[in-house]
Backbone as CSV, one residue per row, in Angstrom:
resi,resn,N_x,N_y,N_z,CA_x,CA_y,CA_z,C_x,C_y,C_z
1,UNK,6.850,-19.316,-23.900,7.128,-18.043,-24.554,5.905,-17.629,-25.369
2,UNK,5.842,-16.004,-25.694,4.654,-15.974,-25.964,4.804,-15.890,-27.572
3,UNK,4.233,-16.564,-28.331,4.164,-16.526,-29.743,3.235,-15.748,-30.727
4,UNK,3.689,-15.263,-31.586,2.698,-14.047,-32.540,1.774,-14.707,-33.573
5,UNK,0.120,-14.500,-33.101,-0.409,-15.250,-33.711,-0.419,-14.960,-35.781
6,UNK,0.136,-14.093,-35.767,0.497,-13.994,-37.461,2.107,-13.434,-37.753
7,UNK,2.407,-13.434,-38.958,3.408,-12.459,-39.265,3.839,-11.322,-38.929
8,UNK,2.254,-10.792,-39.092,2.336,-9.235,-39.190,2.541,-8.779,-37.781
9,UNK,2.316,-9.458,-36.695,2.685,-8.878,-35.513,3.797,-9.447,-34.961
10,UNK,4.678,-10.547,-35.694,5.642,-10.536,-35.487,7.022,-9.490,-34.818
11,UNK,7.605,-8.884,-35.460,7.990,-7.478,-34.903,7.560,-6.793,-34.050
12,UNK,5.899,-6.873,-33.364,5.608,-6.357,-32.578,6.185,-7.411,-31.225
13,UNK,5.632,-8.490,-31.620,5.904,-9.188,-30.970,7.331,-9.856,-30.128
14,UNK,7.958,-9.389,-30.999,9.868,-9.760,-30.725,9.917,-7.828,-30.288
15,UNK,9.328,-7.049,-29.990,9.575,-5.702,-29.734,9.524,-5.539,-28.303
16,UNK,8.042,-5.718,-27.919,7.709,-6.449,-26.515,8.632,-7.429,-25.848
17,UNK,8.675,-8.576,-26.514,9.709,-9.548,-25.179,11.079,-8.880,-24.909
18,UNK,11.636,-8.670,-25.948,12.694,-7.619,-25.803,13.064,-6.645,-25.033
19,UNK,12.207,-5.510,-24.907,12.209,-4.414,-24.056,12.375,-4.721,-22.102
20,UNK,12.734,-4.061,-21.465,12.898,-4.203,-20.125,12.146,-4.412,-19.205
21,UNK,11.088,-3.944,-19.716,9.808,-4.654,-18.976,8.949,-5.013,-20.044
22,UNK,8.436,-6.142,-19.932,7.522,-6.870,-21.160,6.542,-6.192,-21.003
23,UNK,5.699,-6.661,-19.682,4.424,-6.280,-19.351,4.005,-5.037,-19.567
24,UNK,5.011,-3.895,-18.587,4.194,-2.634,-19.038,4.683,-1.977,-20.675
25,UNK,5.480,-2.586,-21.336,5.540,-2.167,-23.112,4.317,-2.932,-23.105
26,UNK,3.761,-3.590,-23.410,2.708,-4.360,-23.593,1.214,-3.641,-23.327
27,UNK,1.319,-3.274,-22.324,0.418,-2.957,-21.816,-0.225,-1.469,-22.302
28,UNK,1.244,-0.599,-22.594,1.391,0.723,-23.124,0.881,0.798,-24.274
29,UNK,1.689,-0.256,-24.880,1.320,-0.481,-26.634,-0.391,-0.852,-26.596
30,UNK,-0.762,-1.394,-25.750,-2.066,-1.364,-26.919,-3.140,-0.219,-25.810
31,UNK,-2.544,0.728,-25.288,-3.352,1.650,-24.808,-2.809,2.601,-25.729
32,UNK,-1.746,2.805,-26.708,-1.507,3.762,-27.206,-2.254,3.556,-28.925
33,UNK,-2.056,1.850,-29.452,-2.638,1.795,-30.244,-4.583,2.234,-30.223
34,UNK,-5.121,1.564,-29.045,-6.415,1.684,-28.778,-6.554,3.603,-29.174
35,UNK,-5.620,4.130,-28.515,-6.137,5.380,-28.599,-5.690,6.358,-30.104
36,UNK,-4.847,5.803,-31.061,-5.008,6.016,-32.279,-6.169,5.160,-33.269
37,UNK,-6.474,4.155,-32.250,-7.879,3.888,-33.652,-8.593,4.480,-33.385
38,UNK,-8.846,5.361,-32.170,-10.274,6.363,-32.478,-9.796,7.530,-33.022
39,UNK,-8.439,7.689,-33.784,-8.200,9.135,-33.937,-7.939,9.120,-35.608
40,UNK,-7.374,7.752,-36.021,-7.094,7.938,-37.533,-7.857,6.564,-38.026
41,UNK,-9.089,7.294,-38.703,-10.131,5.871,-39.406,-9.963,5.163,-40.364
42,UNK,-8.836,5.374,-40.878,-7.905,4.642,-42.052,-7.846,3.357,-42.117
43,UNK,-7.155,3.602,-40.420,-6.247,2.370,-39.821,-6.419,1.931,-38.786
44,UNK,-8.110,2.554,-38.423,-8.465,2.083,-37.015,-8.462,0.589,-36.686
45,UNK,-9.503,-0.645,-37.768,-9.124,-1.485,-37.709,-7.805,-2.479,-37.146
46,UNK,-6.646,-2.397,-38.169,-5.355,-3.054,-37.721,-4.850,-2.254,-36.818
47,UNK,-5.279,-1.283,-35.977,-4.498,-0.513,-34.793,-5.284,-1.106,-33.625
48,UNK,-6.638,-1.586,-33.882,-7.805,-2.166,-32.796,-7.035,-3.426,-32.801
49,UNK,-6.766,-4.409,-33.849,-6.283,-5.647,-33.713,-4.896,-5.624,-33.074
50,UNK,-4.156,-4.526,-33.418,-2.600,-4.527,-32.790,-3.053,-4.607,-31.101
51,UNK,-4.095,-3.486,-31.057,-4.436,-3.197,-29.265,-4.620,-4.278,-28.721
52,UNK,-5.249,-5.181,-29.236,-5.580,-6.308,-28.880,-4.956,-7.330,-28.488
53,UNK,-3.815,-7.073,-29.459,-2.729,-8.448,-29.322,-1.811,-8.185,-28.175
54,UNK,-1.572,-6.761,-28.040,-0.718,-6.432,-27.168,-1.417,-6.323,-25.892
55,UNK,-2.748,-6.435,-25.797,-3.354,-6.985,-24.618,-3.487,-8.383,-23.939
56,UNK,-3.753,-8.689,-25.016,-2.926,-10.744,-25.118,-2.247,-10.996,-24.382
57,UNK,-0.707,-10.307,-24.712,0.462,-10.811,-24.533,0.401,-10.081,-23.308
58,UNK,0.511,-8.765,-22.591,0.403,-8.749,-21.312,-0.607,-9.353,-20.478
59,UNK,-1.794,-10.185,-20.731,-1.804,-11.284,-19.885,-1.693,-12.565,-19.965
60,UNK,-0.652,-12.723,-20.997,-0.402,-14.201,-21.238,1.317,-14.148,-20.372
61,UNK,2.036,-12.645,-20.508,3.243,-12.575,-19.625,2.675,-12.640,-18.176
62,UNK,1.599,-12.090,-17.893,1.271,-11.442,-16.721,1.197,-13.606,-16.197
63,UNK,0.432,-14.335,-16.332,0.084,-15.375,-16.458,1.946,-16.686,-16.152
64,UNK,2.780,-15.993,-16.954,4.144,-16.447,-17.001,4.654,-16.372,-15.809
65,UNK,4.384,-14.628,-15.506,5.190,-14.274,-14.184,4.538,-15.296,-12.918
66,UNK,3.131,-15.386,-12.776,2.291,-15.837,-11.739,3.033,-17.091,-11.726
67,UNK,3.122,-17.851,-12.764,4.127,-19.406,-12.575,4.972,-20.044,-11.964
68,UNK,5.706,-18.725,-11.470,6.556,-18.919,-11.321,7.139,-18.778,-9.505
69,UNK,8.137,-18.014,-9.151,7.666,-18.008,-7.992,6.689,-17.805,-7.088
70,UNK,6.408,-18.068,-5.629,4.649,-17.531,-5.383,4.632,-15.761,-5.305
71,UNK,5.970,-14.998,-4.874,5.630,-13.893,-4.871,5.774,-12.936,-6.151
72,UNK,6.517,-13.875,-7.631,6.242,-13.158,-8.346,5.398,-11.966,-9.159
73,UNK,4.490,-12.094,-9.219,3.612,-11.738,-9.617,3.431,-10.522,-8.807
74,UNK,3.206,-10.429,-7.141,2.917,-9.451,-6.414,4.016,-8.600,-6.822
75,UNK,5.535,-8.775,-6.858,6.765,-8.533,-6.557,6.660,-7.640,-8.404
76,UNK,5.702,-8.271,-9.620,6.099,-7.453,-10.352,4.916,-6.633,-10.479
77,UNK,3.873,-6.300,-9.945,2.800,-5.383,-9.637,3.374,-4.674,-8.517
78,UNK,4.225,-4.325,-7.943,4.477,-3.628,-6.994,5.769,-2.846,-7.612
79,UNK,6.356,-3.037,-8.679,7.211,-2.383,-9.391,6.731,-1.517,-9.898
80,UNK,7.866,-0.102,-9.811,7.344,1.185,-10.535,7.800,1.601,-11.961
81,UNK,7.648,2.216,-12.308,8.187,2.791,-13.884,8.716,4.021,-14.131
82,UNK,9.442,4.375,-14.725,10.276,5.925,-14.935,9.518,7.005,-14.106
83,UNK,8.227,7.014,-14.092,7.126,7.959,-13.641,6.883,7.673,-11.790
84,UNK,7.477,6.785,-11.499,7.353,6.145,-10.324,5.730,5.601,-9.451
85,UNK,4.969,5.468,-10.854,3.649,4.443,-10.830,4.008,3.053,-10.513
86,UNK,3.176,2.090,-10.191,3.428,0.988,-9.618,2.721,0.788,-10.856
87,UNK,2.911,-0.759,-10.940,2.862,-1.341,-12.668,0.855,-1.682,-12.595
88,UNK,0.753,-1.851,-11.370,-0.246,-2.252,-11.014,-1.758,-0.923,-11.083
89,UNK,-1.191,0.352,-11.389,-1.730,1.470,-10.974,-1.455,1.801,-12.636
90,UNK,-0.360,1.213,-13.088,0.176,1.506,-14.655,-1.408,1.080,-15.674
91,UNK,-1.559,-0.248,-15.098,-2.261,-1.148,-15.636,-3.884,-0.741,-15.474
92,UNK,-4.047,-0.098,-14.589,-5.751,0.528,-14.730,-5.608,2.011,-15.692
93,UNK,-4.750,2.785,-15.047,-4.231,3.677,-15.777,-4.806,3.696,-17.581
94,UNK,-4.157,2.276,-18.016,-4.170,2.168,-19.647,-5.460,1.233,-19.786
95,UNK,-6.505,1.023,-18.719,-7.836,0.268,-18.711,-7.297,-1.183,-19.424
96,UNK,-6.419,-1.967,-18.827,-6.068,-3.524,-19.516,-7.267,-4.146,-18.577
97,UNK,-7.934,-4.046,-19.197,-9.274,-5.150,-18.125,-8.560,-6.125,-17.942
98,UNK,-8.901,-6.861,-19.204,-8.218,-8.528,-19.103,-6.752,-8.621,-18.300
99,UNK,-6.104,-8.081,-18.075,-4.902,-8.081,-17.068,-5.182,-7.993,-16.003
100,UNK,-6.001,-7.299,-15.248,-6.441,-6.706,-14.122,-7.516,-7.813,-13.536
101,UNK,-8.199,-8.249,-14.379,-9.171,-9.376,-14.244,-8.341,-10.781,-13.836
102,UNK,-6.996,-10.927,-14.172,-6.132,-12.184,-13.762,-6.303,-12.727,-12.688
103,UNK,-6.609,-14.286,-12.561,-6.377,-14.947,-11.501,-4.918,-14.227,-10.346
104,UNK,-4.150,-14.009,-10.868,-3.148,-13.452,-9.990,-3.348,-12.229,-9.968
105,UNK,-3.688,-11.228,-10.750,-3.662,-10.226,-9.977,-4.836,-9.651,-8.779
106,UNK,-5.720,-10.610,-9.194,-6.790,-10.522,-8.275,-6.470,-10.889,-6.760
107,UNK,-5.481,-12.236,-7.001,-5.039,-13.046,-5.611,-4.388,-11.553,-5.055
108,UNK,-3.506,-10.528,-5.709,-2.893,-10.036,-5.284,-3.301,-8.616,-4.312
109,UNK,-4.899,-8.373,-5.175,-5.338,-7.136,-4.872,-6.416,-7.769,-3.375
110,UNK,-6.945,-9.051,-3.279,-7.023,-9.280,-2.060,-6.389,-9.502,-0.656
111,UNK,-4.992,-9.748,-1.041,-4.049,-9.371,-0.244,-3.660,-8.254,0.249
112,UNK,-3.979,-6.945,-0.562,-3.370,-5.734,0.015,-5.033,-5.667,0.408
113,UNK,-6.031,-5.331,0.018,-7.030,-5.199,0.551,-7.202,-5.835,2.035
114,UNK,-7.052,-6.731,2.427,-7.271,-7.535,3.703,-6.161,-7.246,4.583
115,UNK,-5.079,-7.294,3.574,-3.670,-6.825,5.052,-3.296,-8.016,5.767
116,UNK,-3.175,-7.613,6.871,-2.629,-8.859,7.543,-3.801,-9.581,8.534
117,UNK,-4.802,-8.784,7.821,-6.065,-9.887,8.651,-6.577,-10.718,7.239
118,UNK,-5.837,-11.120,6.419,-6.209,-11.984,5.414,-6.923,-13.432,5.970
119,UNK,-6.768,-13.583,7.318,-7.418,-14.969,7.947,-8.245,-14.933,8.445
120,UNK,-8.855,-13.780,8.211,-10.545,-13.266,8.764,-11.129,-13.529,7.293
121,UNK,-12.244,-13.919,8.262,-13.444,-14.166,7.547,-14.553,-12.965,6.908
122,UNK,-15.295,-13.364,5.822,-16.522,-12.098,5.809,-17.195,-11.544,6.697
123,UNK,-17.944,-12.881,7.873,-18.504,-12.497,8.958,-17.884,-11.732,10.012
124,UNK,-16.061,-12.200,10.267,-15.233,-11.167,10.955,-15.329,-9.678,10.569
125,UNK,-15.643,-9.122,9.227,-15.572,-8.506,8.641,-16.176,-7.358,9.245
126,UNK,-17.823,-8.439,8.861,-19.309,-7.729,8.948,-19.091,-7.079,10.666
127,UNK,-18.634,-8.294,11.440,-18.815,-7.986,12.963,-18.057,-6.907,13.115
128,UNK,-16.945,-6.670,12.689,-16.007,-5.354,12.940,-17.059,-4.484,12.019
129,UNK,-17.421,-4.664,11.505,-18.704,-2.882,11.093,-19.628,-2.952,11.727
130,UNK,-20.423,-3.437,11.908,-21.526,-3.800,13.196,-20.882,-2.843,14.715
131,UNK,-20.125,-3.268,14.550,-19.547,-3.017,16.167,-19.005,-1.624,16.265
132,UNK,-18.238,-1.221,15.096,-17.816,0.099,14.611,-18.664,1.129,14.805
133,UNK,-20.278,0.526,14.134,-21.086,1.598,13.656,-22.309,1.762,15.436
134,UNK,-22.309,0.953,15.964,-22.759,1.153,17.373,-21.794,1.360,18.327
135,UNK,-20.624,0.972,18.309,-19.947,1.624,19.183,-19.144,2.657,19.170
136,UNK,-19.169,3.888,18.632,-18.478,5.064,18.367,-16.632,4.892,18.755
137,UNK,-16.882,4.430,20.009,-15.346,4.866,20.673,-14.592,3.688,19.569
138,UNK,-14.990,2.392,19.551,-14.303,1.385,18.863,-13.946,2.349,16.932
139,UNK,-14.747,3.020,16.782,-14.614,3.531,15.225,-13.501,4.379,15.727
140,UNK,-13.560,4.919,16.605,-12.437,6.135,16.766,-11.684,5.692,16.915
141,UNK,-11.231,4.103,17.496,-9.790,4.242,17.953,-9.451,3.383,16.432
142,UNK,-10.015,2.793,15.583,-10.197,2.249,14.441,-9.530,3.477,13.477
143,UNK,-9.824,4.295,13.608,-9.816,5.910,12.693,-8.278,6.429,12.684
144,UNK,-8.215,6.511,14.192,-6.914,7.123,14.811,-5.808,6.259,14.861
145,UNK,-4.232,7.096,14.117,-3.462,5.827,13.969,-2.509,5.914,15.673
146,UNK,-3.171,4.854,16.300,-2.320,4.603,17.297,-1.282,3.373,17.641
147,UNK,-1.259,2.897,16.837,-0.025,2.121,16.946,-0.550,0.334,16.567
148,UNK,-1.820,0.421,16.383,-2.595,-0.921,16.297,-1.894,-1.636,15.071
149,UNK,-2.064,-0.797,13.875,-1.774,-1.077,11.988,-3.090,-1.207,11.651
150,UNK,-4.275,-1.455,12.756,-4.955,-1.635,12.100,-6.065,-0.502,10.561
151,UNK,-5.233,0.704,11.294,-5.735,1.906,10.468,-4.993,1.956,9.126
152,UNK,-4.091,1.137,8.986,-3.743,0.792,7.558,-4.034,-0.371,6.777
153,UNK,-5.282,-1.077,7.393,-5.217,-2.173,6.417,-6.498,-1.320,5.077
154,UNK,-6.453,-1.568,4.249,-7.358,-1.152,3.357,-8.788,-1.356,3.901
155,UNK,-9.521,-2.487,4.325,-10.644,-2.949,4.453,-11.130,-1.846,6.009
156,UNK,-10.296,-1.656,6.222,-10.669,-1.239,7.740,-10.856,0.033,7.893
157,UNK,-9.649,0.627,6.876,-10.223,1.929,6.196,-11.272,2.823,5.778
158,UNK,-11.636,1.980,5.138,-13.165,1.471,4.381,-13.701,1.681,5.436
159,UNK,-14.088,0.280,6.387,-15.051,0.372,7.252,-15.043,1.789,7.853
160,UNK,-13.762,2.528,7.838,-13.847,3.703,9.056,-14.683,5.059,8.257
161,UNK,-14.329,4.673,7.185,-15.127,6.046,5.897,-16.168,5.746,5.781
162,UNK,-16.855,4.354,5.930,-18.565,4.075,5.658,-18.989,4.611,7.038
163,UNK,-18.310,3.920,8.045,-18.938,4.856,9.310,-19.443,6.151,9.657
164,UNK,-18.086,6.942,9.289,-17.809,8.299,9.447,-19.016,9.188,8.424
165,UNK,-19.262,8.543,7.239,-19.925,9.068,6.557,-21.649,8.929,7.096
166,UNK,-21.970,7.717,7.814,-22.970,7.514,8.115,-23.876,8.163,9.518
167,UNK,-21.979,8.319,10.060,-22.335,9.303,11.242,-22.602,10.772,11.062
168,UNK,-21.538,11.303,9.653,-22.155,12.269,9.349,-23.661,12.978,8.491
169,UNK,-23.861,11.632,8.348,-25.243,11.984,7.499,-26.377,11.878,8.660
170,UNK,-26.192,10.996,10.147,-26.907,11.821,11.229,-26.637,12.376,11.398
171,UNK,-25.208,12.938,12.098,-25.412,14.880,12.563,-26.112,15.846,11.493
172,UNK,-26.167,15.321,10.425,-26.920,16.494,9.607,-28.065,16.596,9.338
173,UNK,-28.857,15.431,9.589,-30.208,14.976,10.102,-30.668,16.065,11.404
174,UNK,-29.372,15.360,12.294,-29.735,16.283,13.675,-30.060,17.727,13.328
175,UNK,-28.877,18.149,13.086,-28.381,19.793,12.890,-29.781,20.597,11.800
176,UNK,-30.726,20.060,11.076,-31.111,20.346,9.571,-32.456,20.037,9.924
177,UNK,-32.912,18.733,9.482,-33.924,18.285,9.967,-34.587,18.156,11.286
178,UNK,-34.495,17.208,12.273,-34.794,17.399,13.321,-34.258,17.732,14.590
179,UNK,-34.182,19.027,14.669,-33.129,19.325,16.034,-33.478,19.055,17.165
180,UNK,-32.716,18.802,18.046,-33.722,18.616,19.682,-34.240,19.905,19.989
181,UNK,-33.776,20.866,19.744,-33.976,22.043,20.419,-35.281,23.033,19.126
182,UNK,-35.991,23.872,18.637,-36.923,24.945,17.702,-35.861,26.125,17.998
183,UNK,-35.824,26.134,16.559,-34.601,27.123,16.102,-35.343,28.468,16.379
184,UNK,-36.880,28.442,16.328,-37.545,29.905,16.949,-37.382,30.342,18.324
185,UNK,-37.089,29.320,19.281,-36.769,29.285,20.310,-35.734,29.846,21.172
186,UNK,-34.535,29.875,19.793,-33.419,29.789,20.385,-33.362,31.965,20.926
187,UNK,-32.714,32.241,21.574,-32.837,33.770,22.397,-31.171,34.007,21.909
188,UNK,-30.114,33.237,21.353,-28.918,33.608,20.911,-28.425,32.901,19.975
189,UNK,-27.279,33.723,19.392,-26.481,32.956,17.915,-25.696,31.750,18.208
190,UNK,-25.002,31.570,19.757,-24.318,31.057,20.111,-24.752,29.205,19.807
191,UNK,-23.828,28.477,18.988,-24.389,27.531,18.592,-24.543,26.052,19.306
192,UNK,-25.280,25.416,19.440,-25.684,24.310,20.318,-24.421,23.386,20.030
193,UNK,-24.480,22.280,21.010,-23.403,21.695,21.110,-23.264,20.527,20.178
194,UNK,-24.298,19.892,19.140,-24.113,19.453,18.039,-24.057,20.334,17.094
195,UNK,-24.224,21.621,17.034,-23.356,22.296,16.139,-22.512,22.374,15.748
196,UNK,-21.618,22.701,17.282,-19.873,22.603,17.342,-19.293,21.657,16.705
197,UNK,-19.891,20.372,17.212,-19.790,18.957,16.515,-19.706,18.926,15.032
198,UNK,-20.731,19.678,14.312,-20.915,19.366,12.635,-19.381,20.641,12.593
199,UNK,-19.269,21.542,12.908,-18.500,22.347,12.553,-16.870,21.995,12.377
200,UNK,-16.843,21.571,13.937,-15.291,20.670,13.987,-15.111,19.645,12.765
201,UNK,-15.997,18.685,12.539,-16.444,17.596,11.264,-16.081,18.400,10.294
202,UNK,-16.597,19.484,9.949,-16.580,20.086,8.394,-15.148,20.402,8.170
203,UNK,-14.684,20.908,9.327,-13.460,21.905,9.621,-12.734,20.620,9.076
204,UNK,-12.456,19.330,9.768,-11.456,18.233,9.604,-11.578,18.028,7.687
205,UNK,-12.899,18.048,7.454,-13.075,17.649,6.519,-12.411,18.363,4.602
206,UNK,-12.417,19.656,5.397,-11.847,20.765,4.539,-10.395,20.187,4.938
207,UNK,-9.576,19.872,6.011,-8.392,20.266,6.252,-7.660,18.573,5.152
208,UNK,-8.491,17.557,5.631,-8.415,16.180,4.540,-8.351,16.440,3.420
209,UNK,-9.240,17.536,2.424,-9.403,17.788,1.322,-8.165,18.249,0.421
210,UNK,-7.503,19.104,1.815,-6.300,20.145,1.248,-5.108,19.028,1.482
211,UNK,-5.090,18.157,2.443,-3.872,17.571,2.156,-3.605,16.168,1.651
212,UNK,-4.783,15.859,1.528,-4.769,14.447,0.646,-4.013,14.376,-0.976
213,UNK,-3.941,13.240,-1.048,-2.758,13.653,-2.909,-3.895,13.785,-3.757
214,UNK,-3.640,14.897,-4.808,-4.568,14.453,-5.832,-4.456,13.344,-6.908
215,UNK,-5.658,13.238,-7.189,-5.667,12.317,-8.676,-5.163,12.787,-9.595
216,UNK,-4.319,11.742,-10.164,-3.861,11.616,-11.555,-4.885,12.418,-12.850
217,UNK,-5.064,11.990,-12.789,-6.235,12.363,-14.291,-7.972,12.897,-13.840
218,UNK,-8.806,13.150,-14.853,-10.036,13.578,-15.232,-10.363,14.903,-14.571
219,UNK,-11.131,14.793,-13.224,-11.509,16.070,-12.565,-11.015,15.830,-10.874
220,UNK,-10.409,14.896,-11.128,-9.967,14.733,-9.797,-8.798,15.636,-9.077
221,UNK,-8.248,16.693,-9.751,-7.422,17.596,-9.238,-8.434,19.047,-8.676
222,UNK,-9.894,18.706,-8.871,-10.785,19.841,-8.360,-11.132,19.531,-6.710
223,UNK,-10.663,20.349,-5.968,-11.119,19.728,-4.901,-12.637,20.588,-4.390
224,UNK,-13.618,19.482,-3.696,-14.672,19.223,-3.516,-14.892,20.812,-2.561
């Protein structure tokens, strides 16, 4: 059990275990204290030390849960909250480094990252981008969800956006810099066939923009 290293946070401390979810009161509390010590300099001090403690204790619970069964831990990072955030999304949300930094939650975020190719290796990794990025058709069918899963594992994802991006930073090489064709040359408007190419690209790219979810917070509700 987690114990209050003084008096004075006593009450805080029996406030937290109490409540229905430890972790994210915990976690709340000292993102809410953190953000009154930069606002009232009175009491910034003992509101920095409260933040603190209540950072403690959500990873000294966070640490409890991992103990215990093996899927605990995943099972309570995958829980949502009134807002229907996952505790895990809660927890960057309120910047708990030290929580997020946990032996378990780390085990946990390599698990969703890898998916169900968690028994691949780095070099498996590397070879699936290697192979991606010279063989076009393999990125596409990588890209496109056809029934593989593999377009949902996180990592693969990834690989398909480093590609895509790399392919688009040649067509724009092509299209910009060096074209096959002298744009003085050309006798009509009608546009060459890596044109079409960057155009369709842009077109997808606008249409991703509009239906992807936005971000939560900062400037991320501006779309690009």
């Amino acid at each position: 059990m987690v114990a209050a290293k003084s008096n004075d946070n006593q009450s805080l401390c029996d406030f937290v275990l109490t409540s229905p979810a430890p972790v994210e009161t915990a976690a709340k509390l000292s993102c809410k204290f953190r953000d009154l010590a930069t606002r009232e300099k009175a009491r910034a001090r003992d509101l920095a030390v409260a933040s603190e403690y209540c950072q403690a204790m959500a990873v000294d619970l966070m640490a409890l849960a991992a103990s215990g069964h093996e899927d605990s831990a995943s099972s309570l990072l995958r829980s949502v909250d009134h807002r229907g955030v996952t505790i895990l999304d809660m927890l960057i949300e309120c910047e708990q480094k030290d929580v997020v930094s946990h032996e378990s939650v780390q085990e946990y975020l390599t698990q969703v990252w890898t998916g169900h190719l968690s028994n691949w290796g780095e070099a498996s990794i590397m070879a699936l981008f290697a192979v991606s990025l010279l063989l076009p058709p393999v990125w596409l069918i990588l890209s496109l969800p056809l029934g593989h899963r593999l377009d949902r594992v996180p990592v693969v994802k990834f690989i398909s956006y480093l590609v895509s991006h790399l392919y688009l930073t040649a067509l724009f090489i092509i299209c910009t810099v060096c074209p096959p064709y002298n744009l003085w040359e050309s006798v009509d408007l009608i546009p060459r066939y890596y044109e079409w190419l960057l155009i369709a690209w842009l077109s997808g790219l606008v249409v991703a923009q509009l239906t992807n979810p936005e971000d939560r917070a900062g400037l991320g509700w501006v779309k690009v």
